[in-house]
N, C-alpha and C positions, 0 to 999 in steps of 0.2 A: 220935514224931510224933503230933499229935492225931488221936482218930478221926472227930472234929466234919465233919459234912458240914452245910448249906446247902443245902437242897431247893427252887427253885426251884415254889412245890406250888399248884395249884389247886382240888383239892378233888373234880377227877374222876376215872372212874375209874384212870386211866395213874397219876397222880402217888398215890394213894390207894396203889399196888399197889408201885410206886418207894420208896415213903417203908418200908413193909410190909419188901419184899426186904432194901432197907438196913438195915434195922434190924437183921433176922437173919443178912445178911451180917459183925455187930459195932459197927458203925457210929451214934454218938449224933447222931440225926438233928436238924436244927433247921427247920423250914417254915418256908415265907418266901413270904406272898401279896403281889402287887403289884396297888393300885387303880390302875389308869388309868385310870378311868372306867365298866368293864365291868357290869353289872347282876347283881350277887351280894350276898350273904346271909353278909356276912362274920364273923359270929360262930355262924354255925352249920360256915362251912369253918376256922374255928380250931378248935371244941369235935370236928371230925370227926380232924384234926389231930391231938388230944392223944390222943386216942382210940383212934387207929390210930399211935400210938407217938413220937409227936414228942415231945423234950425241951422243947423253946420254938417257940412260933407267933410270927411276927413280922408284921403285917398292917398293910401301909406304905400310904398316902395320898401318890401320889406325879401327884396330876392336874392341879396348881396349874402344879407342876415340870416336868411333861411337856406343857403349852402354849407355860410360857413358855419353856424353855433346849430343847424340840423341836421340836412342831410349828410354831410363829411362824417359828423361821429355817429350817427346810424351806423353809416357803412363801416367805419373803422372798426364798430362794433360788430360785420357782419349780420345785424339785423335781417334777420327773414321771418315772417310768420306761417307758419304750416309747413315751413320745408322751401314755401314759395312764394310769399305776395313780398314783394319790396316794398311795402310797408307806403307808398307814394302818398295815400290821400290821410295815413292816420300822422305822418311824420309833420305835414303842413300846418295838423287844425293845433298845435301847442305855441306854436309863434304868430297864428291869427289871436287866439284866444288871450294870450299877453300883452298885445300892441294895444287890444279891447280894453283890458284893463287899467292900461297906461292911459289913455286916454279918458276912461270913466273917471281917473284919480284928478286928472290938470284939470279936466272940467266940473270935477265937481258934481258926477252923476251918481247917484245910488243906485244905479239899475243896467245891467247891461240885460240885451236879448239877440235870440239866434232865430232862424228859422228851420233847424234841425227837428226831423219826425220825430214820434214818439217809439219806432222799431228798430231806427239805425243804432251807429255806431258812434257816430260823430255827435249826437246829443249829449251822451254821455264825456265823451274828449273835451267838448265845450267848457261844458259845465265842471269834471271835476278839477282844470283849467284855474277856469274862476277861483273857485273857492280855495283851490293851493295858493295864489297868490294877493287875493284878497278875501279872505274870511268873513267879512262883512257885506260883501257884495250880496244884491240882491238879483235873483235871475227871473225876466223874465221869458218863456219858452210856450210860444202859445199854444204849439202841434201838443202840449199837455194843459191844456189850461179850456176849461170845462165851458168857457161862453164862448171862445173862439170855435172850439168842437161844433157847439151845439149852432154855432151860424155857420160854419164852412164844413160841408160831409167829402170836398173833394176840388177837383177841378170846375168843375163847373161853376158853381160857388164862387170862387176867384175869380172865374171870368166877368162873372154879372157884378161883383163888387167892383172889381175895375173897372168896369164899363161906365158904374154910376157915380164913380167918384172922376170920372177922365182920366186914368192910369192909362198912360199907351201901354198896349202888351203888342210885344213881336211878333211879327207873321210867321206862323210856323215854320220851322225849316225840315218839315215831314217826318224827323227823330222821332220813333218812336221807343223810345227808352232817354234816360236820362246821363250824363256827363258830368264829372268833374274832374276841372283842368288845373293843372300846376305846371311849375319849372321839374318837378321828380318823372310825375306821371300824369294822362289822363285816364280817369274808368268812366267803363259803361255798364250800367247793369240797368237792370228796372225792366218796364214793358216787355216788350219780346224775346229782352234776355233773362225773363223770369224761366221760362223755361230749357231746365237744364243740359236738355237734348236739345235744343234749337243752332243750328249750324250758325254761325254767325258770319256774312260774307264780308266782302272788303267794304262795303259803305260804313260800316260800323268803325273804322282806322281810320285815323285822323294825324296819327304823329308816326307811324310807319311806312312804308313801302311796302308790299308784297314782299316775301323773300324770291318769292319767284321772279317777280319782276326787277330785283335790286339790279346792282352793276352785274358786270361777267368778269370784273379785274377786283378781283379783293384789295380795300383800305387796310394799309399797313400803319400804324400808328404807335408808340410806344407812353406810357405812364410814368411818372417820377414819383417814387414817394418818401415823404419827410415824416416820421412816428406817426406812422400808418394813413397820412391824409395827402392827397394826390396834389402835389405840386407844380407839376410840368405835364402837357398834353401834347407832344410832336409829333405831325403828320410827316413818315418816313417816306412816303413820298413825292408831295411839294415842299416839304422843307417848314411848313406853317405850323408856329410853334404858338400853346397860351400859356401863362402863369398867373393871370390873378386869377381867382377862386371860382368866381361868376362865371368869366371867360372862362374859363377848364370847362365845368360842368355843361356850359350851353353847346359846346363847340362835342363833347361827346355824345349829346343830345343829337344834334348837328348829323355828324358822320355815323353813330349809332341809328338813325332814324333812315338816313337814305343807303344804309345796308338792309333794312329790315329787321334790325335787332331790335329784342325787347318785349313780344308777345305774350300774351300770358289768359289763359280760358278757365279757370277754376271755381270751385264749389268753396266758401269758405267756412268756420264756423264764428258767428256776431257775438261780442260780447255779450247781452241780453239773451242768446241761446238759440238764435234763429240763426239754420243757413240760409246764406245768399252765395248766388253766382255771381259773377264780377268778371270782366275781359279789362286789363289792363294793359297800358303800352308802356314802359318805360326803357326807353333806350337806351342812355347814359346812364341812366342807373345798373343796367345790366352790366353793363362793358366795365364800368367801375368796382361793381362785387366783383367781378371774376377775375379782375387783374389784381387786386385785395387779396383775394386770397391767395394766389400765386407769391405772390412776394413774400406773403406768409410763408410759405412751404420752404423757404430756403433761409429765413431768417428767425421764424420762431423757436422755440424749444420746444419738444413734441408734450411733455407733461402742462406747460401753460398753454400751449394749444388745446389740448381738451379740456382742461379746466376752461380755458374763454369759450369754450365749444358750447359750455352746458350754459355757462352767464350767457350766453348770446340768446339762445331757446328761449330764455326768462324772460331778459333784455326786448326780446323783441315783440311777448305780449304783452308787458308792459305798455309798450308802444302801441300797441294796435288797441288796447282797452282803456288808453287816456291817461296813463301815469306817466306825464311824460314827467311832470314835478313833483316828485314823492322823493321820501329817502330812501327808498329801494331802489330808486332810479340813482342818486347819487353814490349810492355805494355802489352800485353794478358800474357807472363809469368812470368811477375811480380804479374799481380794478383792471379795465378794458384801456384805460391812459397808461397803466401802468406794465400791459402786456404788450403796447405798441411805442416803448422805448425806442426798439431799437428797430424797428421794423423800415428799412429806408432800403431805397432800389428802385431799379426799372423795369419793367418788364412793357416786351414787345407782342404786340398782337396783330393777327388777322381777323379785320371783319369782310365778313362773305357770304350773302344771301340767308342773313336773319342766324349766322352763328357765329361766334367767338372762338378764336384760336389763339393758344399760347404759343407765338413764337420763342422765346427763350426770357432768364432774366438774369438780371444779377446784381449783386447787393454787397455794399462794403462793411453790412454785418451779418454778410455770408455764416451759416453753420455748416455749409456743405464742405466736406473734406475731399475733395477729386482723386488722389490716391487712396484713402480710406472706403471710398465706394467704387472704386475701378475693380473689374474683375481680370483686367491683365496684368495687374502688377501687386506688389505685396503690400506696398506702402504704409508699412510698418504695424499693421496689422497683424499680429499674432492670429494666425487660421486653427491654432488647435487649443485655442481659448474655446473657440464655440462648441467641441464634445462638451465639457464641463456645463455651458449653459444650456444646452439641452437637454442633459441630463437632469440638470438643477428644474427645469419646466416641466417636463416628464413627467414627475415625481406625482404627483397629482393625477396625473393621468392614468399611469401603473397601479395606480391605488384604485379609481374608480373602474377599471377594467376587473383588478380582481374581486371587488365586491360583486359587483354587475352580474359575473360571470357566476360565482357562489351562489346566488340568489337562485338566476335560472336553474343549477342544478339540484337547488333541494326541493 
């Protein structure tokens, strides 16, 4: 069997010490960075790579691919989990966890490895990742793997093995809790945002503004969309317009971030059964659900809207517990393609000190009837239709009023 492992690697110190281990474990390690947008210095985490033992660096551009074939149908799908998280860090690890794959296959490795703990979320995404697309894949995962345990109880441990092997590790940048960054979203949880009461000030934002500090002239901007995925992004007030997919999303990101929009401070529940807190930023993601679902209002059917209402709910823990590739996931966006047919329009928004405002929209698979809902004119609405259907809904009600009422007085 080959000894080729697939290092899922980023450059810090876990994956630094990971790549380290396995090597001296026997193992011809191969690192594998994935760009999704994240703010790094990616040929100095290749040169650290070779460095610390890698046979090849592979450092994928994968941001183009992870709007269009991830984030986009997330959203089309309305994806939220709990009501609330936009879903930023579990939406990314299914098109890291693929590229791994693809790459374990051309080179010829039997092994790919993460450095995901044994209490998150993302160990699990990792992994059941893998095994949907290569069933023979072998995982290695050290944060569960009893010798790596038994030499590392924590940080400290990391440090003194990097020290003895010459691993540079990063001079602190005083964080005391941890990060991770994408083109969706960045979170923070861990350290001082373990606890749930802890105010978390502005040092902790990194992709936002204050709302308080934002502009005092609210960003006018309007949405294009083509069966439910955002096509055109024009700023109504310099006239600067994007259309490809990437450019959309960054440039929301862009004027979503220097509005202040996108916060988010929540208690979540992990798929393994542990809550965690988590403060997320996601700018253009915000702006993007809520202009979604706007155009929805005026273009879908109200019965497939709540049918997509209840797939979405599903849809979206899927998402967040690692099925990004299951057949549950294929039938739910089969049906979710198939409710955003006709879903095409514009709509205009104000952003302004960390909120969203629907300016207006409109769509030329409008279902809205402007004399059918005007209440100055008749427009060809029959008005004494509606005694008949309230009586028709009633009906039910007069029923349980007279039982209700029989009860109390016997």
């Amino acid at each position: 069997m080959s000894n080729k492992v697939v290092l899922a690697y980023s450059g810090g110190l876990d994956t630094s010490v990971l790549l380290k281990w396995l090597s001296l474990k026997g193992f011809e390690v191969i690192a594998y960075v994935a760009d999704v947008g994240q703010e790094e210095d990616f040929e100095a985490v290749r040169k650290k790579a070779i460095e610390t033992g890698a046979s090849k660096v592979f450092v994928e551009d994968l941001k183009r691919e992870f709007v269009t074939d991830y984030i986009f149908p997330a959203f089309k799908a309305n994806a939220i989990y709990e009501g609330r998280y936009l879903l930023g860090t579990a939406i990314a690890r299914p098109i890291i966890a693929k590229r791994q794959i693809e790459i374990a296959d051309s080179e010829g490795a039997a092994y790919v490895s993460h450095g995901a703990t044994g209490k998150g979320n993302d160990q699990v995404r990792f992994e059941l990742a893998y095994y949907a697309l290569n069933p023979e894949i072998k995982v290695i995962a050290p944060w569960k793997d009893s010798d790596f345990l038994r030499d590392f109880k924590g940080r400290p441990e990391l440090l003194a093995f990097a020290a003895e092997h010459g691993i540079e590790v990063k001079a602190s940048t005083g964080k005391s809790f941890s990060e991770d960054d994408n083109l969706l979203h960045i979170s923070h949880e861990s350290g001082i945002l373990e606890d749930p009461a802890y105010h978390a000030g502005e040092e902790i934002y990194s992709k936002t503004v204050s709302p308080e500090l934002a502009p005092d002239t609210p960003t006018r901007i309007s949405i294009e969309f083509k069966d439910g995925i955002p096509i055109r992004v024009t700023n109504l007030d310099d006239g600067r317009e994007e259309r490809e997919p990437l450019a959309v999303f960054t440039y929301l990101n862009e004027v979503g971030g220097a509005n202040g929009i996108g916060r988010l401070d929540m208690v979540e529940n992990r798929f393994i059964g542990i809550k965690s807190r988590g403060i997320y930023e996601t700018p253009g993601g915000t702006i993007l659900h809520l202009a979604h679902r706007d155009i929805e209002g005026i273009a879908m059917d109200r019965e497939v809207m709540r049918l997509r209402d209840m797939l979405s709910a599903k849809l979206s823990e899927l998402i967040y517990n690692g099925f990004w590739f299951s057949p549950e996931m294929e039938f739910l966006m089969a049906a979710v393609d198939k409710s955003q047919e006709l879903i095409d329009g514009v709509v205009d928004l104000k952003l302004f000190k960390g909120g969203v405002s629907v300016l207006g929209r409109v769509s030329h698979s409008s279902l809205y009837d402007q004399e059918f809902s005007s209440m100055e004119i008749e427009g060809g609405f029959d008005q004494t239709d509606s005694q008949g259907f309230i009586k028709i809904n009633a009906i039910r009600l007069m029923a349980h009023h007279a039982i209700s009422h029989r009860k109390v007085g016997e």
